[in-house]
C-alpha positions as CSV (number, residue, x, y, z in Angstrom):
1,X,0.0,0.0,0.0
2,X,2.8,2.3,0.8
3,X,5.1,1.6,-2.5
4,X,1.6,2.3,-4.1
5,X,0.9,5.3,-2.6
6,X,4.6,6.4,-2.9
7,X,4.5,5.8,-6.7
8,X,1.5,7.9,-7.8
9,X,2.7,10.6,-5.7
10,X,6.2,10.1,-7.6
11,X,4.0,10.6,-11.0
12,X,1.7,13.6,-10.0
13,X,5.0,15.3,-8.8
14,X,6.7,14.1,-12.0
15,X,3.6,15.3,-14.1
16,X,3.4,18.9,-12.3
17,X,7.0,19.6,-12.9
18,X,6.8,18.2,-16.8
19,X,3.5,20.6,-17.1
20,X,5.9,23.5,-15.7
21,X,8.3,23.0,-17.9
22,X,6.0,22.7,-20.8
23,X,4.9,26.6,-20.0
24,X,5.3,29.9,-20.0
25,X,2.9,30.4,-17.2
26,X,1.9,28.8,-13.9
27,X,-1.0,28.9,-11.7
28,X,-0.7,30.4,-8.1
29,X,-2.6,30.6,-5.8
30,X,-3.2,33.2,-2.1
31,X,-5.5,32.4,0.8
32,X,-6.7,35.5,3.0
33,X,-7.2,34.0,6.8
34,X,-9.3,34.9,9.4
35,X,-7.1,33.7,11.6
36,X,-8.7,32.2,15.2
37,X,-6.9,34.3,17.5
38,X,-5.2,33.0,21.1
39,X,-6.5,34.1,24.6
40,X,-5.3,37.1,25.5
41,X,-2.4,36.6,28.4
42,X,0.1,37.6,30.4
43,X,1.9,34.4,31.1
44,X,2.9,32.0,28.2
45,X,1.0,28.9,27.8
46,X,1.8,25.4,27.3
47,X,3.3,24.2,24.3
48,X,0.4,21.6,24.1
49,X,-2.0,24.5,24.1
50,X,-0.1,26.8,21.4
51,X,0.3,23.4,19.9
52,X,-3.8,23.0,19.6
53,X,-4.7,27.0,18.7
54,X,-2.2,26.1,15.5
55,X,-3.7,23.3,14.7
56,X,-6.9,25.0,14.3
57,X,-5.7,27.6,12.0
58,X,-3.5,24.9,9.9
59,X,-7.1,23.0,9.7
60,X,-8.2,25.7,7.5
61,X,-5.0,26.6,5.6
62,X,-4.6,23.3,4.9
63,X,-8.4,23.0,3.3
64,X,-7.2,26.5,1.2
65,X,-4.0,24.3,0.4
66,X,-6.2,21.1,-1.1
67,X,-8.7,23.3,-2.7
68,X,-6.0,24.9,-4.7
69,X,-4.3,22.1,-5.6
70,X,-7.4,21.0,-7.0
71,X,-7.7,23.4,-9.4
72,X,-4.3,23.3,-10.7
73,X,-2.4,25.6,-8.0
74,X,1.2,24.9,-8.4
75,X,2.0,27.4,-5.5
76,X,0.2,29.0,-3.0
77,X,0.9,31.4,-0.2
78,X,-0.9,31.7,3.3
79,X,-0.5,35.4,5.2
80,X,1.5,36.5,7.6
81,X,0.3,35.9,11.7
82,X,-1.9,33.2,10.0
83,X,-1.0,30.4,11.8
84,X,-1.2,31.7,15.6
85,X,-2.4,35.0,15.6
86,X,-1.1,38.4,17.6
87,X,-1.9,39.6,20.6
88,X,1.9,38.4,21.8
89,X,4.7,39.6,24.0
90,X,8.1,38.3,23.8
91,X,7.2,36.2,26.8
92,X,3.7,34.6,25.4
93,X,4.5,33.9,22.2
94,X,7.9,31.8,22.8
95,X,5.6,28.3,22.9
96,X,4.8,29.0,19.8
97,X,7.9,29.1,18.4
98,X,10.3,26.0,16.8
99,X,13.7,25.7,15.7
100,X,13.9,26.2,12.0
101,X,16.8,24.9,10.4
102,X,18.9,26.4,7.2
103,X,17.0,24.9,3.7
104,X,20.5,23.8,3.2
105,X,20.3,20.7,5.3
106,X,18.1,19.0,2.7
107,X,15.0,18.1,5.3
108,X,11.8,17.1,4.3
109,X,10.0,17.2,7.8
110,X,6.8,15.2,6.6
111,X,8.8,12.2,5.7
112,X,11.7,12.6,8.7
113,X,9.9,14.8,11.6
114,X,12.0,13.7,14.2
115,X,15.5,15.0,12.7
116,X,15.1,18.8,13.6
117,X,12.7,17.7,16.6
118,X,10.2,19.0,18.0
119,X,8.5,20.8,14.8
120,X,5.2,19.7,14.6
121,X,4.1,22.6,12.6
122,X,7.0,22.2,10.0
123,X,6.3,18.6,9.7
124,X,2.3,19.2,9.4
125,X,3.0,22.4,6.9
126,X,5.6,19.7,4.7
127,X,3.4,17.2,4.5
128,X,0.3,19.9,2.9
129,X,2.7,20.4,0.3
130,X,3.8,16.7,-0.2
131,X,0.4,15.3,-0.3
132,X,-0.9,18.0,-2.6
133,X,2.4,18.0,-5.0
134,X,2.3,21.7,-4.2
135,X,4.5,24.4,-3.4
136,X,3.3,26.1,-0.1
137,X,4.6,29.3,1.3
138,X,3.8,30.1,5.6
139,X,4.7,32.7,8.2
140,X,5.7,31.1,11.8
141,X,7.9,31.7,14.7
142,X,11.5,31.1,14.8
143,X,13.9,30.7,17.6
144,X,17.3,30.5,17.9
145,X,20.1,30.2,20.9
146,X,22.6,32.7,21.5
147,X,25.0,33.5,24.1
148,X,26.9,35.8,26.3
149,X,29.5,35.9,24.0
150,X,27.3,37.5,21.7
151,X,27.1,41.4,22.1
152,X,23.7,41.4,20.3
153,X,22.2,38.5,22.7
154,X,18.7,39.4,24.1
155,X,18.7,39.1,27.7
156,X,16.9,35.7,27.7
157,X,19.6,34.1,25.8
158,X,17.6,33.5,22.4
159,X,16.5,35.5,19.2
160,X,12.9,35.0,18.2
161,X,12.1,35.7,14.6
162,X,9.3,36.2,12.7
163,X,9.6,33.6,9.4
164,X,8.7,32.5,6.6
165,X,9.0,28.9,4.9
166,X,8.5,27.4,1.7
167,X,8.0,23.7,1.1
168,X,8.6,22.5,-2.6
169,X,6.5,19.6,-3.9
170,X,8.5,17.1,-2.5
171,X,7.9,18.2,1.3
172,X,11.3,20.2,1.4
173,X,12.1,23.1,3.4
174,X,13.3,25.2,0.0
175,X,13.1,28.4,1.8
176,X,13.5,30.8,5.2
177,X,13.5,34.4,5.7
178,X,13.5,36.1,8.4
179,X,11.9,39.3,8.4
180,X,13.7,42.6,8.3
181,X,11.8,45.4,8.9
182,X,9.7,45.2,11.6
183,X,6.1,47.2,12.4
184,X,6.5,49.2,16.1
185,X,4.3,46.4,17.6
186,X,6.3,44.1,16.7
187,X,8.6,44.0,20.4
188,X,8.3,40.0,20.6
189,X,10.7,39.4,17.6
190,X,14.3,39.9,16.8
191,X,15.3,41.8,13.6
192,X,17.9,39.5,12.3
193,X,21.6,41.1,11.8
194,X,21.5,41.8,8.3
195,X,18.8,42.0,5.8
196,X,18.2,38.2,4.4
197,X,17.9,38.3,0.2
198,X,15.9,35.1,-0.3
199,X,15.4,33.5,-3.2
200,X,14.7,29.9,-4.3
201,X,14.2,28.3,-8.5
202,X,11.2,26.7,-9.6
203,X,10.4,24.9,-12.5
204,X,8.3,27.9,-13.4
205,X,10.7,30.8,-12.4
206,X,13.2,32.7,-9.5
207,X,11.2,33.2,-6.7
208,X,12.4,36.2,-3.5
209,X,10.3,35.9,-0.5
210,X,9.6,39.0,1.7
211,X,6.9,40.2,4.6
212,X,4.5,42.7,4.9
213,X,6.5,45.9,6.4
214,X,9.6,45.1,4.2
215,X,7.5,46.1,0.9
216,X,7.8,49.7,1.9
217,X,12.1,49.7,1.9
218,X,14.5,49.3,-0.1
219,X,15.9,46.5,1.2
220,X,15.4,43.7,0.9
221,X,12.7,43.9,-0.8
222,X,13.9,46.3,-4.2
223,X,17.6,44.0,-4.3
224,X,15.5,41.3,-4.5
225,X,14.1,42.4,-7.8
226,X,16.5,45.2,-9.0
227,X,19.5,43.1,-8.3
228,X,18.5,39.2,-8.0
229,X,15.8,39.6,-10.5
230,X,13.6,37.2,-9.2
231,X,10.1,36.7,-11.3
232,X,7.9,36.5,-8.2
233,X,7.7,38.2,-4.8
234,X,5.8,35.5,-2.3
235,X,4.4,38.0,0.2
236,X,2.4,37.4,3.4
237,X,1.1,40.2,5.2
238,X,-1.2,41.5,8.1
239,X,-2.2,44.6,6.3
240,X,-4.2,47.5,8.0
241,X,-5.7,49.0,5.5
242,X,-5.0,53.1,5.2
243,X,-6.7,55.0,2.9
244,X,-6.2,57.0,0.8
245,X,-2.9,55.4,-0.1
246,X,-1.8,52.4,1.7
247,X,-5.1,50.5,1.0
248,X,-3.4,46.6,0.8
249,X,-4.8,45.9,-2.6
250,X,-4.2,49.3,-4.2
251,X,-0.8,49.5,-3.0
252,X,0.6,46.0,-3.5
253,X,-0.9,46.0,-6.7
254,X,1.1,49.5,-7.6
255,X,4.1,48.2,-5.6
256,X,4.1,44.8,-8.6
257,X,3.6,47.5,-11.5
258,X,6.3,50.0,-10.3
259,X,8.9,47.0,-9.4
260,X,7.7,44.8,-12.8
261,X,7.5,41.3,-11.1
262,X,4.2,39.6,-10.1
263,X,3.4,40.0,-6.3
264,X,1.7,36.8,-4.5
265,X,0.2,38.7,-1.2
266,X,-1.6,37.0,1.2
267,X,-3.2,39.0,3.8
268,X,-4.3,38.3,6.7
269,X,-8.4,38.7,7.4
270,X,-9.6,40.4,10.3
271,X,-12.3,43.2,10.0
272,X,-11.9,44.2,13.7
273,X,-8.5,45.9,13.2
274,X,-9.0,46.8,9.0
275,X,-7.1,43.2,7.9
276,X,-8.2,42.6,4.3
277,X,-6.8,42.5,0.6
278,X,-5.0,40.5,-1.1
279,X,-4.2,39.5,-4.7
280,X,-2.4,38.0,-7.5
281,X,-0.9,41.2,-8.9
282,X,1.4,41.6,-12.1
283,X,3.8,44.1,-14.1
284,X,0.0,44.5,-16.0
285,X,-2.5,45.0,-13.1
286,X,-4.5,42.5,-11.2
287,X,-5.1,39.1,-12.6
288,X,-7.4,38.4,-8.8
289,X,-7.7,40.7,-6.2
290,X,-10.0,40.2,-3.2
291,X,-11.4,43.0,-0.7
292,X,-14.0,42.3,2.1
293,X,-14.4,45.1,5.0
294,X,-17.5,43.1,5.8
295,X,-18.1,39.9,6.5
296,X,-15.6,37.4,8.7
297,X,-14.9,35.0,5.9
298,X,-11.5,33.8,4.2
299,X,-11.3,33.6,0.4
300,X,-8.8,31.9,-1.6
301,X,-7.8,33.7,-4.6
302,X,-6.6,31.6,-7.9
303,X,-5.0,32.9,-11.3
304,X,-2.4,31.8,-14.0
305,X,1.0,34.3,-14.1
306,X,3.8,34.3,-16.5
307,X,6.3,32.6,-15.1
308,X,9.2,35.2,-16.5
309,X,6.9,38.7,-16.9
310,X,10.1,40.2,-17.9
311,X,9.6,38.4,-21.4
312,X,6.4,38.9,-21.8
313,X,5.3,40.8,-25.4
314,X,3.0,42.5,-22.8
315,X,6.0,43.4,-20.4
316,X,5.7,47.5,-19.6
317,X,8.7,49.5,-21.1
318,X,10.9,51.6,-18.7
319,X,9.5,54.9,-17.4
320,X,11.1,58.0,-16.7
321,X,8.6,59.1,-14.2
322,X,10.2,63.0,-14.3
323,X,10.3,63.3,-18.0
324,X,6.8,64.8,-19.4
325,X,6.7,66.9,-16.1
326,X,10.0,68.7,-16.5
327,X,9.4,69.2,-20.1
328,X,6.3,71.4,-19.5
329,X,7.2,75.0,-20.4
330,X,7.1,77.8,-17.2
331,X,6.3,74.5,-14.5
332,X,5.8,76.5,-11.4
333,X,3.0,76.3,-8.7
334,X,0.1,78.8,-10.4
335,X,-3.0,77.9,-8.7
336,X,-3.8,78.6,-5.3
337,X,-3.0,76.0,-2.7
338,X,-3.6,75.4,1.0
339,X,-2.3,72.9,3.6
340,X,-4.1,69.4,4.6
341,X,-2.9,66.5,6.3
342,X,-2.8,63.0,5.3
343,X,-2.7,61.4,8.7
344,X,0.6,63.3,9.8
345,X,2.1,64.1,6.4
346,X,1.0,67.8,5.6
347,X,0.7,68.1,2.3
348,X,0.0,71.2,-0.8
349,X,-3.2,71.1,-1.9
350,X,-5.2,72.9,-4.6
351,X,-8.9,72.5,-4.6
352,X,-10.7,71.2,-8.6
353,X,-12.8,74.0,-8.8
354,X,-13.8,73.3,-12.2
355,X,-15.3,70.7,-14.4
356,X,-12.1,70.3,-16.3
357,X,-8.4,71.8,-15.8
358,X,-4.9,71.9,-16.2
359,X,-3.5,72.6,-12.1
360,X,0.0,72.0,-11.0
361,X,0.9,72.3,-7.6
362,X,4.7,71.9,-5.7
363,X,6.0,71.5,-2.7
364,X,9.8,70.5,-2.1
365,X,11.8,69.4,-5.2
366,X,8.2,67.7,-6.3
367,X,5.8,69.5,-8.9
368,X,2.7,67.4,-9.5
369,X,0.9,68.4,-13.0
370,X,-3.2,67.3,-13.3
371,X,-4.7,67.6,-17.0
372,X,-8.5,66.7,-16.5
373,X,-12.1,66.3,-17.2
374,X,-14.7,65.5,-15.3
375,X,-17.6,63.4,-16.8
376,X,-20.8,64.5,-13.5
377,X,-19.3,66.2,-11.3
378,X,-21.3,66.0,-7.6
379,X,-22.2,69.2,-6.0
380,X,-21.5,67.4,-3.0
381,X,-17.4,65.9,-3.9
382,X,-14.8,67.9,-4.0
383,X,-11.6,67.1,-5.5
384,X,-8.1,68.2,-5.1
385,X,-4.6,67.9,-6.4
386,X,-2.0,67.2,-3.6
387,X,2.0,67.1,-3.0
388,X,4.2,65.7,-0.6
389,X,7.6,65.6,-0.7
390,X,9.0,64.2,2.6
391,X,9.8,62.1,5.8
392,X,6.4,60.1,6.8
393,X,6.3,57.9,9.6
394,X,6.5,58.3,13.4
395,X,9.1,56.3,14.9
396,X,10.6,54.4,11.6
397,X,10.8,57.6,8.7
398,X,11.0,57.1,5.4
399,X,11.3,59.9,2.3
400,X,7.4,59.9,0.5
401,X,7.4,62.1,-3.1
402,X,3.4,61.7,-3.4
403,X,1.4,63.6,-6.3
404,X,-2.7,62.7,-6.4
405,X,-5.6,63.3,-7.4
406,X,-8.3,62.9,-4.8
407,X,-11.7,63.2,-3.2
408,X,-12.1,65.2,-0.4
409,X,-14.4,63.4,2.8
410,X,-16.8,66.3,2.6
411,X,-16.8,69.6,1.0
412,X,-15.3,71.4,3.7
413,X,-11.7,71.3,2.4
414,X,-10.3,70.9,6.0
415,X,-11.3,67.5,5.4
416,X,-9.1,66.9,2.2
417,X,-6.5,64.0,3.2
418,X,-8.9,62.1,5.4
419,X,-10.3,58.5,4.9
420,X,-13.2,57.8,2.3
421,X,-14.3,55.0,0.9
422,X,-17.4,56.0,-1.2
423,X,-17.6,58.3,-4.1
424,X,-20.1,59.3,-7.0
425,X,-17.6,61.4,-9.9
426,X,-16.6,60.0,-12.3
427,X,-14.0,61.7,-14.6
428,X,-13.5,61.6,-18.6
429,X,-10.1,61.8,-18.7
430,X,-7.6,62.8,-16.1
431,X,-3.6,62.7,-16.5
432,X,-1.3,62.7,-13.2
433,X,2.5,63.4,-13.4
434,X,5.3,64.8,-11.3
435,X,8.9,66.0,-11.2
436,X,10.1,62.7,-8.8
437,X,13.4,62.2,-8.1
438,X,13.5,58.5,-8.1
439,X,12.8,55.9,-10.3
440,X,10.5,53.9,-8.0
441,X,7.3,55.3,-8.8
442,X,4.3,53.2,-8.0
443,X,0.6,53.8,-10.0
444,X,-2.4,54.0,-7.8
445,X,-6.1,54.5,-9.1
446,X,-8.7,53.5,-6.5
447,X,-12.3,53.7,-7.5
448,X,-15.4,54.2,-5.2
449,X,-16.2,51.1,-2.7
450,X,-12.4,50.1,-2.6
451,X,-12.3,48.8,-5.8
452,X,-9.2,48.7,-8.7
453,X,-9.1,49.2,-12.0
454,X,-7.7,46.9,-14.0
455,X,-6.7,48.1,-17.7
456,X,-8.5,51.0,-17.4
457,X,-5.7,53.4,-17.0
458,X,-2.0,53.3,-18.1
459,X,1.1,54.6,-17.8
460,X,3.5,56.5,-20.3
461,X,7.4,56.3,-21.2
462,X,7.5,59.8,-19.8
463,X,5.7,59.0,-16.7
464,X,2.2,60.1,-16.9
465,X,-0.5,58.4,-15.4
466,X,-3.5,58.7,-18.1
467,X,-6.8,57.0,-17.6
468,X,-7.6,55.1,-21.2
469,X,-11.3,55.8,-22.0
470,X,-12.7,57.4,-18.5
471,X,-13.3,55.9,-15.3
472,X,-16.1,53.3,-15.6
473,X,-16.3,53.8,-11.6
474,X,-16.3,57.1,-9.6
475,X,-13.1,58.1,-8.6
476,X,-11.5,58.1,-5.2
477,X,-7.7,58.4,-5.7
478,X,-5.3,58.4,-8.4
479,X,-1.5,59.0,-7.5
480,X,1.7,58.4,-7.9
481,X,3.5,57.1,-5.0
482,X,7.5,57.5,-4.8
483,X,9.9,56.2,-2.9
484,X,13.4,58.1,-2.0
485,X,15.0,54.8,-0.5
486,X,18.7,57.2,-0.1
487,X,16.7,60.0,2.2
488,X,15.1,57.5,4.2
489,X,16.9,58.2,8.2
490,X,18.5,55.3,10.1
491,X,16.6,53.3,11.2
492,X,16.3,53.7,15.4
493,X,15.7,50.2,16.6
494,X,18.5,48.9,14.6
């Protein structure tokens, strides 16, 4: 029964990888979890108990993990926290934690579980790849020893990392990273030494792992895909969704267009603390993008993806995102602006106060430029063209050049900049550029209800942002979002 079994698993693994190879493209698949959350505590509990709130949450991944395999899924990726939740100190989540050993030892914990022993979770998260011939990407808990001869050694003698594996088809641990850039809540893990560049080969392309926080730095998440040129970025997150630009789906799907590589995120799904989005994202747009504010449930997202988007015939050419906007003759601020914040970032503004225009509005070295046309205005919207050239972020800063076009929360314009999910213009044409001074740009356009817009908008060789034939969907945002990695400041906890 065993040889048996061994031998059509031998010829569905043989089959997948021949179908790979066949291809240009592969099917991938992301799950968003509502994760079941642990007790919250003050004193760490048993690691029979940790043991059992897993198991729970694997019950469902591993569902997500069948169900894709089902439908052809040759990969899939789970989110970040999804396997025991939050709500952690250093202290309470240690149970929770296991050893997780180099990929270079070769270990395929379904088939030899007590080698690395005890890692019940790598074995169970092995053996959902294995028994589905699947690729499966996870986010759990590592630890590792240290020492007083080690002048970086926590106090307790041990790092504690937040990680995330890969198992190939086979059951094989093909990947670990351990994540580099931290959020401030964050105090129960280590941030490794050095930032980790991960990548691992598939029959159907170079893969780079990163999570969640990381997207927003340069490293490692730009050397993997500016340096290493990896095809894919496997991503788990827990996203809280911030309008109007860090929404998960409108920025991850921007972040996989600006970079050119596909972007598997996973988010994690919890409405109580705005924990939703995910996608399938491409150098093109969305191939499946999932976003519920709503309801409690988990969705699993499927789509095929070239495996190489860089030689795609549909591949985007370069972009000089400063060109157009420095070409245009006597570019100077000519409208008149007022100050608004975006959470804490104060931006220029200049209120739309006409059915169709030609505004440009500066602040720093950044000169946004707006050519537009609105298609029904509402008496009761009010739009605005908006620049931000500068640090953003409390504790952790990092250099934002920003230029958008969007809706106001009411028509008072001290409320330009604040969150709003619901709109009722749509516009005829509208084109976006700026004077950035970087080369990572990424293109947002967020319509009314949260919504994309796939293939309804483009972007030019001289870096305009142009809708194609009018929004089919009033607007809520369109911008473009730059990153000046070199101005970012030091980073304080490191």
């Amino acid at each position: 029964m065993l040889a048996s079994q061994l031998l059509l698993h031998a010829a569905v693994l043989g089959l997948t990888i021949l179908q790979a190879l066949a291809s240009n493209t592969f099917t991938a698949a992301v799950y968003e979890h509502a994760v079941i959350l642990p007790d919250a505590t003050t004193k760490p509990v048993s690691p029979k108990e940790a043991l059992a709130l897993m198991n729970k949450n694997m019950d469902v991944l591993e569902g997500a993990v069948k169900e894709a395999a089902l439908q052809g899924a040759q990969i899939i990726v789970t989110p970040e926290d999804g396997i025991y939740g939050w709500r952690f100190t250093r202290e309470t989540i240690y149970p929770y934690l296991e050893d997780i050993p180099d990929p270079a030892v070769n270990w395929i914990p379904c088939t030899d579980p007590t080698r690395f022993a005890p890692a019940p979770v790598q074995e169970r998260l092995s053996c959902m790849a294995r028994r589905n011939s699947i690729y499966v990407a996870a986010n759990i808990g590592d630890k590792k020893l240290c020492n007083s001869s080690d002048p970086s050694c926590p106090s307790d003698g041990r790092y504690q990392y937040n990680t995330n594996v890969v198992f190939d088809p086979e059951g094989k641990l093909v990947a670990r990273y351990h994540k580099y850039n931290l959020f401030r809540g964050e105090t129960q893990f280590n941030y490794p030494k050095e930032p980790e560049m991960v990548t691992f080969e598939t029959p159907f392309g170079k893969f780079g792992i990163i999570t969640c926080f990381d997207i927003l730095f340069h490293d490692p998440a730009v050397v993997l895909v500016s340096k290493l040129q990896v095809d894919t970025v496997l991503f788990p997150t827990a996203w809280m969704n911030v309008l109007p630009f860090l929404t998960a789906v409108e920025f991850h799907s921007a972040w996989a267009m600006g970079m050119g590589v596909n972007l598997l995120s996973a988010n994690t799904h919890n409405i109580g603390t705005a924990m939703t989005g995910s996608g399938l994202f491409t150098p093109e747009g969305p191939a499946a993008y999932h976003y519920d504010s709503k309801t409690k449930k988990g969705q699993l997202l499927i789509a095929e993806l070239s495996a190489q988007p860089r030689l795609s015939p549909t591949y985007p050419p370069a972009v000089n995102w400063s060109l157009y906007a420095t070409s245009i003759e006597k570019f100077r601020d000519g409208n008149d602006t007022f100050s608004g914040a975006v959470r804490r970032d104060i931006f220029t503004f200049s209120d739309l106060r006409h059915r169709d225009g030609n505004y440009t509005v500066c602040q720093g070295d950044l000169c946004c430029h707006l050519v537009y046309r609105m298609s029904n205005q509402s008496k009761d919207e009010v739009y605005v063209l908006g620049a931000f050239d500068g640090l953003h972020g409390s504790l952790i800063k990092y250099h934002w050049q920003i230029c958008t076009l969007l809706k106001c929360k009411s028509t008072d314009l001290n409320t330009c900049g604040e969150p709003v999910e619901t709109a009722q213009t749509k516009f005829e044409m509208f084109s976006l550029s700026g004077t950035f001074g970087t080369n990572y740009v990424f293109p947002e356009v967020l319509y009314s209800g949260v919504q994309l817009a796939p293939g309804e908008f483009e972007v030019l060789r001289d870096g305009r942002l142009k809708s194609k034939h009018g929004t089919s969907k009033p607007l809520l945002t369109a911008t473009l979002f730059g990153r000046l990695y070199e101005k970012d400041l030091p980073h304080p906890l490191r």
